[in-house]
C-alpha positions in Angstrom: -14.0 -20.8 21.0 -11.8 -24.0 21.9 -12.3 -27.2 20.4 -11.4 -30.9 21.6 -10.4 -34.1 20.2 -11.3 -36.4 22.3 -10.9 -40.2 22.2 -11.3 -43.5 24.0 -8.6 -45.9 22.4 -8.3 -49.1 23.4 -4.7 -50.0 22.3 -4.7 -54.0 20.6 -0.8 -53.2 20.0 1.6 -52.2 22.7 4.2 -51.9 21.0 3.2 -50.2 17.4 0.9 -48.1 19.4 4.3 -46.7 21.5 5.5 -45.4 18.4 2.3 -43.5 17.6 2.2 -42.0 20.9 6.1 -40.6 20.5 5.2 -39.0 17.4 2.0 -37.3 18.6 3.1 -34.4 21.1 5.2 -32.8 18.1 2.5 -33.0 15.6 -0.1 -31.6 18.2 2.2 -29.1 19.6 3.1 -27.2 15.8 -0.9 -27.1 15.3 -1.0 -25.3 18.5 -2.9 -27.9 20.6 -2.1 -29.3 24.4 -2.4 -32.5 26.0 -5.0 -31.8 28.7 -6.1 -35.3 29.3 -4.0 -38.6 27.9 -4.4 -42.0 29.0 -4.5 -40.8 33.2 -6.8 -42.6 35.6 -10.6 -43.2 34.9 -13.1 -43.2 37.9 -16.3 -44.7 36.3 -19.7 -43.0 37.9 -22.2 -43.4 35.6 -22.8 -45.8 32.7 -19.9 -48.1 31.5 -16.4 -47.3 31.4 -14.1 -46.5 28.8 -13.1 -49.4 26.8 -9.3 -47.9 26.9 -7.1 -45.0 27.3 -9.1 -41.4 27.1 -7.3 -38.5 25.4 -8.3 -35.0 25.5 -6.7 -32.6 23.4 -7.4 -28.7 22.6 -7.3 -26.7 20.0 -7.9 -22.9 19.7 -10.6 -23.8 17.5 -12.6 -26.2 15.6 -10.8 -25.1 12.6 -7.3 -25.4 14.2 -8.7 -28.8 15.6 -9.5 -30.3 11.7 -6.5 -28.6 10.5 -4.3 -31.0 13.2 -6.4 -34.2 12.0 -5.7 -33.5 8.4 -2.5 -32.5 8.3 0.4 -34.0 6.5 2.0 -34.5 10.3 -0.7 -36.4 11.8 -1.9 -38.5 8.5 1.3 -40.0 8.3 1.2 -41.4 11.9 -2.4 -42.0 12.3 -1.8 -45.7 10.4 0.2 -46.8 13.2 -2.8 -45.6 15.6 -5.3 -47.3 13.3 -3.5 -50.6 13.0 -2.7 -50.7 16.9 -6.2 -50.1 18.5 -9.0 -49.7 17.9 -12.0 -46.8 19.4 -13.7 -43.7 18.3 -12.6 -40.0 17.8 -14.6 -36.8 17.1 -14.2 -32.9 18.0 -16.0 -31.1 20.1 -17.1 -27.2 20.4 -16.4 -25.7 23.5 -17.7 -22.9 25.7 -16.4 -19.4 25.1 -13.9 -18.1 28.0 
């Protein structure tokens, strides 16, 4: 089954934060995860928006998912993300093809 990050980020430091985000699609991509949603347009239609950017990432599955988030690759960027925003991150199960 796939598995999602997803995560609302809102970003405190421009340009710290722009070197997280080149790093990121070469640490997702060897894990074997895809973009499917990063920081695009937000149409709000219930309840608050997002205090920042929304990213959406998948995995083939949970496993693959926590691999990717503990990985040598992405724990040595993920300071940069920590120092320049601030948010909230978790994975999520999807539904089976």
């Amino acid at each position: 089954m796939p598995a999602y990050i997803i995560a609302e980020i809102e970003v405190t430091d421009p340009g710290t934060y722009a070197g997280y985000r080149a790093r990121t699609p070469e640490a997702i991509a060897r894990h074997g995860g895809r973009f499917l949603v990063r920081g695009g347009t937000v149409l709000p239609v219930e309840g608050a928006p997002p205090a920042g950017r929304v990213v959406v990432i998948e995995f083939a599955d949970m496993e693959a998912a926590r691999r990717f988030y503990g990985s040598p690759d992405y724990q040595a960027i993920l300071p940069l993300r920590q120092a320049a925003s601030r948010g909230r991150l978790f994975i999520v199960e999807g539904v089976a093809p």
